[in-house]
Each structure stands twice: as structure tokens, then as C-alpha cells.
C-alpha positions as CSV (number, residue, x, y, z in Angstrom):
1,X,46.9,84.0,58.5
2,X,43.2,84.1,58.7
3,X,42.8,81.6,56.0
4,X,45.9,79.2,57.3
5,X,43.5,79.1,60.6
6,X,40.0,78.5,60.8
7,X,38.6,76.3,58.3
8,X,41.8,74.0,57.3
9,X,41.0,71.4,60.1
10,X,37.6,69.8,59.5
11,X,35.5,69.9,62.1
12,X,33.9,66.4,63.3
13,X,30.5,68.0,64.6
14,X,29.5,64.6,65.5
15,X,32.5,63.9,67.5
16,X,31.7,66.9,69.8
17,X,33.3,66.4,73.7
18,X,30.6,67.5,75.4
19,X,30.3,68.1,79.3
20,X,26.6,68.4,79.8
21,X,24.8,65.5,78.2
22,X,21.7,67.6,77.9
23,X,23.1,69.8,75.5
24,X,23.0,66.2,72.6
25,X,19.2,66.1,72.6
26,X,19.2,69.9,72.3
27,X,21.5,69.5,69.1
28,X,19.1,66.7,67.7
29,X,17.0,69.5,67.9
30,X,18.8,71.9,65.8
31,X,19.6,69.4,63.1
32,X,15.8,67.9,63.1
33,X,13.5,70.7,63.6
34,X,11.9,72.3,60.5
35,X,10.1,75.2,62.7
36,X,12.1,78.6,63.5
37,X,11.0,79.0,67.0
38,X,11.7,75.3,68.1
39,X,15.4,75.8,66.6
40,X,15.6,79.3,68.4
41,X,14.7,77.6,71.5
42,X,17.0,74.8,71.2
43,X,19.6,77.5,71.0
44,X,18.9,79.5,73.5
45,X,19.0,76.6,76.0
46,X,22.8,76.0,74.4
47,X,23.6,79.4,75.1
48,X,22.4,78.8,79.2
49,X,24.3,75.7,79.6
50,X,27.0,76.9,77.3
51,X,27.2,80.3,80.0
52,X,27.2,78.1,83.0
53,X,31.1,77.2,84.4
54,X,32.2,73.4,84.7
55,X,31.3,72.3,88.3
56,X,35.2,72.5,89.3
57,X,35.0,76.1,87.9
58,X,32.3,78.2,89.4
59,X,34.4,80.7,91.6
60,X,35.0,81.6,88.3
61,X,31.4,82.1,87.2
62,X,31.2,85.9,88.6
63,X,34.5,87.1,86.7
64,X,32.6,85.7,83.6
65,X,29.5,87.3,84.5
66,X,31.3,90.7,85.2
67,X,32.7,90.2,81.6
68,X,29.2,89.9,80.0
69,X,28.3,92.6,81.6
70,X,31.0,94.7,80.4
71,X,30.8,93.4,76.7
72,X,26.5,94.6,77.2
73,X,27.2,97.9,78.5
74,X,30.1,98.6,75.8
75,X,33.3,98.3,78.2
76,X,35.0,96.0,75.3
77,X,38.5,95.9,77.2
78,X,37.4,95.4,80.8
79,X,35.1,92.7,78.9
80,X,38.7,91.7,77.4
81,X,40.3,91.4,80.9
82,X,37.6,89.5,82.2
83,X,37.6,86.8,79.6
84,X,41.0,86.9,80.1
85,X,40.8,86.4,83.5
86,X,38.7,83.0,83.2
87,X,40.5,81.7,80.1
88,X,43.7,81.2,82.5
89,X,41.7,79.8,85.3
90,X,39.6,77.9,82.7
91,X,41.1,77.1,79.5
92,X,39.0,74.3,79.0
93,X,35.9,76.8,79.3
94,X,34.6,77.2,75.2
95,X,32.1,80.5,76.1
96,X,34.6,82.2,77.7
97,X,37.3,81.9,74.5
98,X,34.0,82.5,72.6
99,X,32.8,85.7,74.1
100,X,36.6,87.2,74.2
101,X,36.4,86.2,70.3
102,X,32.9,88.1,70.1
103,X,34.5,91.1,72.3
104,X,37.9,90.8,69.9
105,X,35.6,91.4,66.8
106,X,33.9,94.2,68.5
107,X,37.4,96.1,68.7
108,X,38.4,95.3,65.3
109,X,41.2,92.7,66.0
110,X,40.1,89.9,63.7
111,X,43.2,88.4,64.3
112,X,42.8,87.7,67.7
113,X,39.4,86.9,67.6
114,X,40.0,83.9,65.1
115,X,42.2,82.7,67.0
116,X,40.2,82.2,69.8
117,X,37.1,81.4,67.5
118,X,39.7,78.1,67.0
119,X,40.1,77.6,70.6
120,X,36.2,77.7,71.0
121,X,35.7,75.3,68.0
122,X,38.3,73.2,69.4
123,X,36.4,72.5,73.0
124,X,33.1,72.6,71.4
125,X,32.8,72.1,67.7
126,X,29.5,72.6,67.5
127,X,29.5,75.7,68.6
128,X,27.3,77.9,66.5
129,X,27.9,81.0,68.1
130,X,31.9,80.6,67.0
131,X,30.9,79.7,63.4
132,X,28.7,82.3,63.1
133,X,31.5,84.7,64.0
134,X,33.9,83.2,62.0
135,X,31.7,83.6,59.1
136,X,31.4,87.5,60.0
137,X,35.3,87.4,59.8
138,X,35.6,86.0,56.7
139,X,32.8,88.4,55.0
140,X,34.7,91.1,56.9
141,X,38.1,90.6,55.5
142,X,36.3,89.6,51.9
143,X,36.6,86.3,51.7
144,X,33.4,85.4,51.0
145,X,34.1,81.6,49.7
146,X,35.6,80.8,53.6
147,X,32.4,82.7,55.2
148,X,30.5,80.4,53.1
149,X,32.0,77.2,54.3
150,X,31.7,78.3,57.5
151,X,28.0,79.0,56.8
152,X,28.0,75.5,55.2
153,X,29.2,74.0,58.8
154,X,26.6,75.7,60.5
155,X,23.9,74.3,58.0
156,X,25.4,71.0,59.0
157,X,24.0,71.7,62.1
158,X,21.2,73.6,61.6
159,X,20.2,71.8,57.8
160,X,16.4,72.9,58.1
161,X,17.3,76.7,59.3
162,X,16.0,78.6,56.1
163,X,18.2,81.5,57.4
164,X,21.6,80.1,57.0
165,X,20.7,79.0,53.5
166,X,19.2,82.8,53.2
167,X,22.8,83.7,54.6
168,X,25.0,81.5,52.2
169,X,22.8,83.4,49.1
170,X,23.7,86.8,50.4
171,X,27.3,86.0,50.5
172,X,27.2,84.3,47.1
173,X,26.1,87.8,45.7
174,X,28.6,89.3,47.5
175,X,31.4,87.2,45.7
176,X,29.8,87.5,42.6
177,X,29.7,91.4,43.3
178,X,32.9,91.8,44.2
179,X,34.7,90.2,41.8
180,X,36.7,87.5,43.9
């Protein structure tokens, strides 16, 4: 199943329906800048627009923040409840399906947590966060050649970011060492 999932649809990173316009430029970033730092920055400013509800959804915004704080401190289901709580309220909110993925992975439900990595990529393709946990799926489950495509998608995004490419090595040796 986790094969049949993620990774079977191509993902059209430049067809991304965005709601905040600012968060375009911010992606020129990450697929322009050679520097570390600048990309990191870029990111982190995806991650604060990325956190923040749509306008006709920010009632909602403490039940997420309750869940953030419950995934920090190590509360996995209350996180889980809270997610839950804002994906049926929300479902057209990416971060929250991302963050329930995150807390999914945490608890060892992989299943689960794909799934909802598809939901995430789905509303925002570009959503780093999601492919990087998707490729911590794959590598999980050892299957190294999908946590490299996945890799490979974020490097679409991110084609300067010496660490992905450092990332897609390491899991090269991995296949190679394990045979598959």
C-alpha cells in the first residue's frame, strides 16, 4: 500500500494552488539560492505562513496551536485529536494533515501517516516538510529507491541544497547495502 500511494501521481510543483502569494517568491528562493542560510530562511518563513489558518479558518487556529504544543511536549495522541479536530473543520488546511502525518510517524503508524502525507501534497505540492517525511517512510519501511524519488522531488525544489543531494548519497548506500 505504501508504494500504490505516494509517489504514483507526479507531482506538478509548478502548478502549486497556493493561498498566500508571498509564499511564490519565497519558493524562487528555494530553487535559486546557492547559500544554506538564505534557503533555511526561505523555509522558515514557509513554515510561518504554512502554520497560520486561512482567513475563514482562524477560530480554528488555537486547536491547531494546542496540537503543536502537544506533538512538542510529547502528548502524540492529544496532538492526534487536535489535528483531527482542525482537519474536519479545515480540510483544505495542508499543515494540519501535515503535522497529524509528522505526529502519525511519531507513533509508528506509517500507514496513516502517508496517507495524510498525500492529502498534504495534494493541497500544497510543494510542501517540503511532507516530502521530507515521506522520504523517512520510505527509508523506514526499506524502500530506499521511493525515498530517493522523493528526495529527487525535494531537489526539484531545492536543486542547489547540497544536503538533499548529501541525503540521496546516503540512501544510495543504503540500497546498495541492503541488497534491494
Amino acid at each position: 500500500m505504501l508504494a500504490a500511494i505516494a509517489l504514483s501521481s507526479s507531482i506538478d510543483i509548478a502548478q502549486a494552488d497556493q493561498t498566500k502569494p508571498e509564499l511564490n517568491a519565497l519558493f524562487d528562493v528555494l530553487r535559486t539560492s546557492t547559500d544554506l542560510v538564505d534557503i533555511s530562511v526561505a523555509q522558515n518563513e514557509i513554515w510561518t505562513h504554512w502554520y497560520e489558518l486561512p482567513a475563514d479558518s482562524t477560530a480554528l487556529q488555537t486547536i491547531f496551536d494546542q496540537g503543536m504544543r502537544a506533538l512538542h511536549f510529547g502528548q502524540p495522541q492529544i496532538a492526534v485529536t487536535h489535528f483531527s479536530r482542525v482537519i474536519e473543520s479545515a480540510p483544505h488546511f495542508a499543515e494540519a494533515w501535515n503535522r497529524r502525518a509528522t505526529t502519525f510517524f511519531i507513533l509508528g503508524d506509517f500507514e496513516a501517516s502517508l496517507a495524510d502525507i498525500q492529502q498534504t501534497l495534494a493541497l500544497e505540492p510543494r510542501h517540503f516538510g511532507a516530502l521530507s517525511g515521506l522520504s523517512m517512510i520510505f527509508e523506514n519501511t526499506k524502500q530506499f529507491d521511493r525515498a530517493i524519488q522523493a528526495e529527487m522531488l525535494l531537489s526539484d525544489l531545492m536543486p542547489n541544497n547540497e544536503l538533499i543531494q548529501a541525503r540521496i548519497n546516503q540512501l544510495k548506500q543504503k540500497a546498495l547495502n541492503s541488497g534491494i
